[in-house]
MMTF fields as JSON, N, C-alpha, C and O atoms, coordinates in Angstrom:
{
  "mmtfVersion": "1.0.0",
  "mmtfProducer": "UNKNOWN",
  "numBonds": 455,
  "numAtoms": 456,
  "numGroups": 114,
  "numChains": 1,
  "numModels": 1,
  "chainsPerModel": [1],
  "groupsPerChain": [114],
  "chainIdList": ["A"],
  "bondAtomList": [4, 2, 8, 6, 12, 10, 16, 14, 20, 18, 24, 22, 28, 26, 32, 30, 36, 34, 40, 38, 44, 42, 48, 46, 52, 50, 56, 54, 60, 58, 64, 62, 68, 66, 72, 70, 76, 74, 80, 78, 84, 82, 88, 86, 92, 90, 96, 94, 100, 98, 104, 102, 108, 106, 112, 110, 116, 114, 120, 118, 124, 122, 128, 126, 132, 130, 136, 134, 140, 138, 144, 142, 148, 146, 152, 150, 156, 154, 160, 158, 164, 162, 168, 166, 172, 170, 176, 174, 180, 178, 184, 182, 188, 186, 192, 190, 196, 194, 200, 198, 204, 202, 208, 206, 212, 210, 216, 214, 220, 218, 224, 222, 228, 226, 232, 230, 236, 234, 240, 238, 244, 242, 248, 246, 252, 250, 256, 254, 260, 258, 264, 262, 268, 266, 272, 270, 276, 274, 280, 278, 284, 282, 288, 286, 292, 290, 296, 294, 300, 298, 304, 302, 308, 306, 312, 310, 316, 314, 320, 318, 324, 322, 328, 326, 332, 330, 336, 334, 340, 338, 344, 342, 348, 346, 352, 350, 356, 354, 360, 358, 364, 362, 368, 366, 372, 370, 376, 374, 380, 378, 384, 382, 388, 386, 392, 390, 396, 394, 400, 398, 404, 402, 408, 406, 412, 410, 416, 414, 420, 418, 424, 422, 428, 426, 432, 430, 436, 434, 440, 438, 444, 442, 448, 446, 452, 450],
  "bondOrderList": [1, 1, 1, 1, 1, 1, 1, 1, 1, 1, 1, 1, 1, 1, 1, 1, 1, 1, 1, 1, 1, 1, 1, 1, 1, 1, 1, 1, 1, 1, 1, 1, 1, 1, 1, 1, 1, 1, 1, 1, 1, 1, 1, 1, 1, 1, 1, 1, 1, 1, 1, 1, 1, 1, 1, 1, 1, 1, 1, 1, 1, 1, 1, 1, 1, 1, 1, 1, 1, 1, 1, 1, 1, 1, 1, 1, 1, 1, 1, 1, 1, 1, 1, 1, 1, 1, 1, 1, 1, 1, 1, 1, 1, 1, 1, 1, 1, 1, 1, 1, 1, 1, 1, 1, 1, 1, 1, 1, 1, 1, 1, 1, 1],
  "groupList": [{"groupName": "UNK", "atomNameList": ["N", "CA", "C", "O"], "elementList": ["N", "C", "C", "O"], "formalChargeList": [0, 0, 0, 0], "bondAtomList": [1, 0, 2, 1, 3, 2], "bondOrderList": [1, 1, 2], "singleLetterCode": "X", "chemCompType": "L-PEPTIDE LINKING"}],
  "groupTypeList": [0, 0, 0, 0, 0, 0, 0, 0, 0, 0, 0, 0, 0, 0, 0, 0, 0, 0, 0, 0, 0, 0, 0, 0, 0, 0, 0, 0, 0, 0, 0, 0, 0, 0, 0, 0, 0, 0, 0, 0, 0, 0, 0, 0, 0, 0, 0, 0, 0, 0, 0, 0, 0, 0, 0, 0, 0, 0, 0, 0, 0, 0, 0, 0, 0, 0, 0, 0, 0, 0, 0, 0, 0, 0, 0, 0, 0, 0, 0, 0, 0, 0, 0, 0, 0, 0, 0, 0, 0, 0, 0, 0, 0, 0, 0, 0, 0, 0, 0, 0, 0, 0, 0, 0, 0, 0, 0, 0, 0, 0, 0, 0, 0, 0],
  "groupIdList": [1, 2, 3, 4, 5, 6, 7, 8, 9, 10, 11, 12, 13, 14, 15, 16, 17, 18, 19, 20, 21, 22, 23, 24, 25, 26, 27, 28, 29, 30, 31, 32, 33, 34, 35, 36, 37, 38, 39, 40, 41, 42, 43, 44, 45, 46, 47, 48, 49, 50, 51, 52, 53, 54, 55, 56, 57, 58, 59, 60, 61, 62, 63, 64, 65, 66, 67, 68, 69, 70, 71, 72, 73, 74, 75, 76, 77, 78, 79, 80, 81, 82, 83, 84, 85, 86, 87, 88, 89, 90, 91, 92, 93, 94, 95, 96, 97, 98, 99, 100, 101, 102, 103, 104, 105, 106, 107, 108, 109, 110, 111, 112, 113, 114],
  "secStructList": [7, 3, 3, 3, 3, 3, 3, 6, 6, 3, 3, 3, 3, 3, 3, 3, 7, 7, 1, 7, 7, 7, 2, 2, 2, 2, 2, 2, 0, 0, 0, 0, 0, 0, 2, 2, 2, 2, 2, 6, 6, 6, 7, 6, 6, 1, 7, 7, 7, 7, 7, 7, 7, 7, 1, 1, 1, 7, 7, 7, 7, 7, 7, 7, 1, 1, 7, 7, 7, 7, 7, 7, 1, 1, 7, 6, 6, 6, 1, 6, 2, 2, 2, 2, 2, 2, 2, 2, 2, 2, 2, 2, 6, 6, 1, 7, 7, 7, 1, 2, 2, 2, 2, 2, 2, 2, 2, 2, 2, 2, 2, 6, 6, 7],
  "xCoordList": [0.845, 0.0, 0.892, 2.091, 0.48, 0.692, 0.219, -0.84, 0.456, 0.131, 0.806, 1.839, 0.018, 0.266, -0.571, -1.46, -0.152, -1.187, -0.261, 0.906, -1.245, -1.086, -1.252, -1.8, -1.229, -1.686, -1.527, -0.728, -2.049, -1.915, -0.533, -0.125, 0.127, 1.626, 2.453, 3.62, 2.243, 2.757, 2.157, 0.964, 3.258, 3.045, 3.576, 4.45, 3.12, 4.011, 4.378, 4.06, 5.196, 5.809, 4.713, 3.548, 5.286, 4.732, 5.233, 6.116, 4.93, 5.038, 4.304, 3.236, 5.684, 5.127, 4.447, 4.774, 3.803, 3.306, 3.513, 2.89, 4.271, 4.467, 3.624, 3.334, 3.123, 2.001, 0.879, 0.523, 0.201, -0.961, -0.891, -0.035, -1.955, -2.053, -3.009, -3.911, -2.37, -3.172, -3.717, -3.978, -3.832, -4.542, -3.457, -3.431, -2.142, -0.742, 0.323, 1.182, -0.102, 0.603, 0.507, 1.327, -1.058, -1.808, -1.555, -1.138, -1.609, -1.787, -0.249, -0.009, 0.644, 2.31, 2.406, 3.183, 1.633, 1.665, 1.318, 2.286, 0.085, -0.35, 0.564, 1.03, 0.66, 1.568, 2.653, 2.519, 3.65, 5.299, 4.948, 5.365, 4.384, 4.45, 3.991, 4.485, 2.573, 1.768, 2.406, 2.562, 2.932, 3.101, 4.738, 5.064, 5.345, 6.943, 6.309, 6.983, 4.962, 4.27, 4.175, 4.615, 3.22, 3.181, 3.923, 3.58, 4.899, 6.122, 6.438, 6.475, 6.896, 7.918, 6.662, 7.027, 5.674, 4.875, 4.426, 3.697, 4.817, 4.306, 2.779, 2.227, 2.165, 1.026, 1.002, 0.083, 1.701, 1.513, 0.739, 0.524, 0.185, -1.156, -2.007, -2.92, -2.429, -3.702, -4.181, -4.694, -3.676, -4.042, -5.254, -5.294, -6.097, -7.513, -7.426, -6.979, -7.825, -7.462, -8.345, -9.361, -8.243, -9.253, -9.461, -8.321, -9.79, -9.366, -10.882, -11.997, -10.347, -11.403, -11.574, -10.642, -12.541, -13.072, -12.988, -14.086, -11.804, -11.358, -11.776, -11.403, -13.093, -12.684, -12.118, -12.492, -11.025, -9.537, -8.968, -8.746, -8.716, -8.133, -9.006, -8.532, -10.266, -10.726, -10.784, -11.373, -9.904, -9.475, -10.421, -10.927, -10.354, -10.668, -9.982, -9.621, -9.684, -8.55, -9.349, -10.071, -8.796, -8.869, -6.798, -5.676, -7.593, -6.486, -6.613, -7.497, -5.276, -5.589, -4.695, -3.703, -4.872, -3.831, -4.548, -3.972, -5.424, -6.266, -7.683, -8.104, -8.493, -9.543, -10.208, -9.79, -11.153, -11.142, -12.12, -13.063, -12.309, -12.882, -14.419, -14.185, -15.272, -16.224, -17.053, -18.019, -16.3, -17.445, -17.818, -17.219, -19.338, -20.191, -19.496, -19.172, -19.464, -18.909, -18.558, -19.32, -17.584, -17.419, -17.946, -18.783, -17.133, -17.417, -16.422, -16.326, -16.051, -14.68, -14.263, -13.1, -15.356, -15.574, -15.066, -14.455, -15.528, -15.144, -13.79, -13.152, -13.608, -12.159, -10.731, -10.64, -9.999, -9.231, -8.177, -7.493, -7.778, -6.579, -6.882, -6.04, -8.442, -8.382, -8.301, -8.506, -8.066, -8.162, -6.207, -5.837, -5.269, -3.959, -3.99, -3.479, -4.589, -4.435, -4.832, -3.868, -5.69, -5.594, -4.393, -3.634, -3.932, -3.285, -1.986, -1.22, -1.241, -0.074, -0.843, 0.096, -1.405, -1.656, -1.8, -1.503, -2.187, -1.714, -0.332, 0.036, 0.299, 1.644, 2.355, 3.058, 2.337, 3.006, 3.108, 4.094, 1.423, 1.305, 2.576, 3.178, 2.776, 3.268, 5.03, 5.834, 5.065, 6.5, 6.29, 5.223, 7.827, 7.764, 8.61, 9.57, 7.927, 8.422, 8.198, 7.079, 9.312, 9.433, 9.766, 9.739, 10.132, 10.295, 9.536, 8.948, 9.572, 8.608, 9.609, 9.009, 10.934, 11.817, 11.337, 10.907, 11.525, 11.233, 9.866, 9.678, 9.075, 7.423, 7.813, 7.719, 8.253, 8.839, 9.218, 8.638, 10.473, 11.223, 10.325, 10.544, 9.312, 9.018, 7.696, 7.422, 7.097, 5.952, 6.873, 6.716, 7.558, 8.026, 8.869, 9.341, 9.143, 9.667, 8.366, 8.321, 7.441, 6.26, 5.545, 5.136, 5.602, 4.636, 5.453, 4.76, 6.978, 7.239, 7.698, 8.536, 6.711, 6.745, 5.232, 4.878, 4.149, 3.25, 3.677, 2.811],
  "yCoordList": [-1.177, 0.0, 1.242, 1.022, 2.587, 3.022, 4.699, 4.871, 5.67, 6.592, 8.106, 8.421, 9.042, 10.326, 11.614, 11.607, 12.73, 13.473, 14.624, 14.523, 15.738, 16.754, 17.819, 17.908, 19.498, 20.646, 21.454, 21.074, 22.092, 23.318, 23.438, 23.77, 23.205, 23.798, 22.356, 22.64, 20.821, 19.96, 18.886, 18.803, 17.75, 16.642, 16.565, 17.375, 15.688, 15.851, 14.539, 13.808, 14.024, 12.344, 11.552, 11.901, 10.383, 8.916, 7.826, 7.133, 7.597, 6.6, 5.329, 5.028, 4.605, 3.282, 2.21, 2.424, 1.488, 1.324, -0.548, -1.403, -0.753, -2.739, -2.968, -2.307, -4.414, -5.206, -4.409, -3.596, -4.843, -4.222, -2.672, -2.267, -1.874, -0.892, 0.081, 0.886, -0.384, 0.095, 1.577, 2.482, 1.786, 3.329, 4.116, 5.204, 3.268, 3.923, 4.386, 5.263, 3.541, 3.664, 4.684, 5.306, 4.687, 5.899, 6.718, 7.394, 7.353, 8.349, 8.545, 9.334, 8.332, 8.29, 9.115, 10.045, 8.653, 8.851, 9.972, 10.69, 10.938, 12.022, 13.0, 14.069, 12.554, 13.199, 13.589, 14.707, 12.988, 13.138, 13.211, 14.283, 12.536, 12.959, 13.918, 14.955, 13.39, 15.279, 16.301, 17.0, 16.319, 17.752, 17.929, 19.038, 17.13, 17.352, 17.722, 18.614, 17.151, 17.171, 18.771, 19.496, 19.044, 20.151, 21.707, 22.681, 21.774, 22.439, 22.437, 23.544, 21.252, 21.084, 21.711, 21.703, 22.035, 22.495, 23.991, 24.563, 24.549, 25.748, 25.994, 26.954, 25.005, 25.144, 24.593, 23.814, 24.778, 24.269, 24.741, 24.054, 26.346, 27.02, 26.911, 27.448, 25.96, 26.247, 24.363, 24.007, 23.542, 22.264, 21.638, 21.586, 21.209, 20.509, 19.487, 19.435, 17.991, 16.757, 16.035, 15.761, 15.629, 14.759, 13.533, 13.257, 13.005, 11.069, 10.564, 11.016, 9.268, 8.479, 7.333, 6.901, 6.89, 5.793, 4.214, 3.66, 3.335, 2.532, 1.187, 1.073, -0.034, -0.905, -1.817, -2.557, -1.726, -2.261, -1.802, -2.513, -0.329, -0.227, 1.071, 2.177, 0.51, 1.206, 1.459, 0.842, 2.743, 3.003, 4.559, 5.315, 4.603, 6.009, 6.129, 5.324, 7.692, 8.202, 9.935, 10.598, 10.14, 11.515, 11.852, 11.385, 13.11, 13.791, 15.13, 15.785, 15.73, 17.231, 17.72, 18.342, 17.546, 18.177, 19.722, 20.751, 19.85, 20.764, 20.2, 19.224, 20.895, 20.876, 19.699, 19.989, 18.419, 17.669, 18.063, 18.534, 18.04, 17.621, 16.637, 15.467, 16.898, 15.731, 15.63, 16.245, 14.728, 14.233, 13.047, 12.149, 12.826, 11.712, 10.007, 9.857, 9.306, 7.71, 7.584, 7.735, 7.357, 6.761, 7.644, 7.503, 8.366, 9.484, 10.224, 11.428, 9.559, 9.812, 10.977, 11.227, 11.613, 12.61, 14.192, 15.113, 14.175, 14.938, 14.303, 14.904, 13.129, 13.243, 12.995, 11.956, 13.867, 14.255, 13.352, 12.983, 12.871, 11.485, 10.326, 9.437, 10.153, 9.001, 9.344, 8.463, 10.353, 10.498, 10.568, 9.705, 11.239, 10.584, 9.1, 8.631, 8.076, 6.724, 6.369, 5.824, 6.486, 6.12, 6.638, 5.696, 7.67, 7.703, 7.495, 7.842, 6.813, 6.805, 4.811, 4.421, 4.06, 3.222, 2.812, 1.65, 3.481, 3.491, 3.594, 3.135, 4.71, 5.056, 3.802, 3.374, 2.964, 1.873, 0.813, 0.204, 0.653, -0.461, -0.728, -1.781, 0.383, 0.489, -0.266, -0.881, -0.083, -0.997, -2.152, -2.756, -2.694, -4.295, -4.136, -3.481, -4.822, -5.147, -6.067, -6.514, -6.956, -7.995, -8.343, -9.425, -6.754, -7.282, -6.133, -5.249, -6.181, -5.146, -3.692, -2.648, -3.715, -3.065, -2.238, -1.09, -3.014, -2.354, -1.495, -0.288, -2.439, -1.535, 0.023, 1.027, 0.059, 0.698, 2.099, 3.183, 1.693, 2.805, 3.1, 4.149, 2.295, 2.758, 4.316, 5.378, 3.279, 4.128, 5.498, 6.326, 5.715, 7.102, 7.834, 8.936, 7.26, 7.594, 8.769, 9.818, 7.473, 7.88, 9.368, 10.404, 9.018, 9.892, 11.096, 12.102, 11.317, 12.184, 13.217, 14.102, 12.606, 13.47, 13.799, 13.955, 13.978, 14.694, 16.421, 17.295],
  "zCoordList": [0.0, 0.0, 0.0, 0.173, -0.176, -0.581, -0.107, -0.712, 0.498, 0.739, 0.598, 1.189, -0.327, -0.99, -0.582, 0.269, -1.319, -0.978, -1.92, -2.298, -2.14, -3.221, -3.246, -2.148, -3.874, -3.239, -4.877, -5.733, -4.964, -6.274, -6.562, -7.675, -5.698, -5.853, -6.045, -6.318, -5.994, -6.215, -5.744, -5.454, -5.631, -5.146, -3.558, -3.249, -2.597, -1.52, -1.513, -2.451, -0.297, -0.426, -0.93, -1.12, -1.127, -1.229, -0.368, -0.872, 0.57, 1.686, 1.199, 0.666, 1.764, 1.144, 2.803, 3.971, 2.46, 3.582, 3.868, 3.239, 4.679, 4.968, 5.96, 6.957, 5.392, 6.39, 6.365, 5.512, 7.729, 7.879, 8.419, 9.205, 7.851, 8.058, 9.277, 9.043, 10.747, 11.606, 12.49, 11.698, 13.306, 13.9, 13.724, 13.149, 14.471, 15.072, 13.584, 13.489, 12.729, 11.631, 10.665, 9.989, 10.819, 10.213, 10.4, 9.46, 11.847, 12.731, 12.607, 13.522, 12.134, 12.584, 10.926, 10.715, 10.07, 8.006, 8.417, 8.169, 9.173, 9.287, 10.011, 9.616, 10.825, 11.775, 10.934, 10.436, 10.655, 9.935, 8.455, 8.018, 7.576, 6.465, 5.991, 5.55, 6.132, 6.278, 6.026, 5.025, 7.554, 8.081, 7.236, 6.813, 7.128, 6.076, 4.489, 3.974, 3.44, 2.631, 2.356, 1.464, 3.804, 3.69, 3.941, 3.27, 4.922, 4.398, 3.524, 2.986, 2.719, 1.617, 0.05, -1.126, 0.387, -0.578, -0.298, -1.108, 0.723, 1.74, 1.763, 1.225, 2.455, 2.767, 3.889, 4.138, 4.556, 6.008, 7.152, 8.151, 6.914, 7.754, 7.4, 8.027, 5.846, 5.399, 4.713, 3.652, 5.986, 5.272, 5.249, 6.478, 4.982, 4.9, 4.498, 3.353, 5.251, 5.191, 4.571, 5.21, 3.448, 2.964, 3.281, 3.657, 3.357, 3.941, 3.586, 3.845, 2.782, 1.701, 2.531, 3.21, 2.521, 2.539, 2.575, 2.534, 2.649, 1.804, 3.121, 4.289, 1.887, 2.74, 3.329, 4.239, 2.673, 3.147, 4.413, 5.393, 4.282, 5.222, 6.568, 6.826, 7.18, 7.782, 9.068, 9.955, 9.133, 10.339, 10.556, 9.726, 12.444, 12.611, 13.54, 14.398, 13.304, 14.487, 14.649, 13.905, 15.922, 16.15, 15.549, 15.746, 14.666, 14.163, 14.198, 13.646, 15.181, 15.641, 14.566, 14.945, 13.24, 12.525, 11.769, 12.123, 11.041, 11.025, 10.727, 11.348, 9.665, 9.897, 8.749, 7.628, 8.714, 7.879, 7.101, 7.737, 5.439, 4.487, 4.959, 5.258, 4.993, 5.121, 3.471, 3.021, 2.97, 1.874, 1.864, 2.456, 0.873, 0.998, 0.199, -0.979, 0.941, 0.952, -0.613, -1.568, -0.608, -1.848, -3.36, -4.252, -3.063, -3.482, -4.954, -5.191, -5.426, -6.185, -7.22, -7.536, -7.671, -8.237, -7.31, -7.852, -5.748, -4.844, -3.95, -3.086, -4.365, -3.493, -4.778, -5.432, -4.878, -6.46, -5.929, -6.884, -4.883, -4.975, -5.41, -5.538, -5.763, -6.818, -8.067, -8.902, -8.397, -9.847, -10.027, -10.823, -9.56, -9.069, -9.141, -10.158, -8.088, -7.684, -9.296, -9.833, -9.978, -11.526, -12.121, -12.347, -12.447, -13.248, -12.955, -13.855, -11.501, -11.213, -11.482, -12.177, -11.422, -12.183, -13.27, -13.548, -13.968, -15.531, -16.55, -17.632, -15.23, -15.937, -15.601, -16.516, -14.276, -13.816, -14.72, -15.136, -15.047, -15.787, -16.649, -16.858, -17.032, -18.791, -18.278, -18.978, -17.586, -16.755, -16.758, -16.651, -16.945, -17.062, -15.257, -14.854, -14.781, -12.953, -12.678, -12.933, -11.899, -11.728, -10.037, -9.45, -9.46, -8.313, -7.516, -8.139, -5.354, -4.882, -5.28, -5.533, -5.307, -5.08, -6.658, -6.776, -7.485, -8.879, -8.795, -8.95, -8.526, -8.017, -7.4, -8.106, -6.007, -5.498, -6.249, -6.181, -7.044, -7.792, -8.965, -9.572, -9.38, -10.442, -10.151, -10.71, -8.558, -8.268, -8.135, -9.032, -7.377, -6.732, -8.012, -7.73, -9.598, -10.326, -11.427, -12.069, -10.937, -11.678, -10.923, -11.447, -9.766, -8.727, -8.993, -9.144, -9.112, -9.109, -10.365, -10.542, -11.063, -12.81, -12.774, -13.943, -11.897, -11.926, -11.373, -11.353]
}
């Protein structure tokens, strides 16, 4: 798995995510990446958290980071990181990968030519 996030002004990391994906793990992606995401994009006083739906990985946390996004379930049209999660899938496809490591370099090669 796999976790990103984005702003008018760029892309921010791509954290890759091993095993299962629980409260602490989450809450650790928000905390540090986030908040490095968002410096490194200078929007760091003005962040609004979107967070989708997924039933894979459904977690809830209290997050004092700022203020959240509430849109309706499954919703993909109003949440714009699936429209990213397609097209950093598409570009992958087009790779011949054979290993996680290759996956890996290819995702963060890809992610980072948007």
């Amino acid at each position: 798995m796999v976790s990103g996030c984005f702003a008018a002004s760029g892309m921010g990391n791509l954290v890759f995510i091993e095993n299962n994906m629980g409260q602490y793990k989450y809450i650790n992606i928000l905390k540090e990446n986030l908040k490095i995401s968002a410096q490194a994009l200078g929007i760091q006083n003005t962040v609004k958290l979107s967070q989708r739906y997924s039933p894979k990985c459904s977690i809830m946390a209290a997050v004092p980071l700022s203020k959240v996004i509430k849109t309706p379930p499954y919703s993909p049209d109003l949440n714009l990181i699936e429209n990213v999660w397609h097209e950093l899938e598409k570009r992958t496809r087009k790779h011949d990968i054979s290993s996680k490591e290759q996956l890996k370099a290819v995702l963060t090669e890809e992610w980072n030519k948007f």
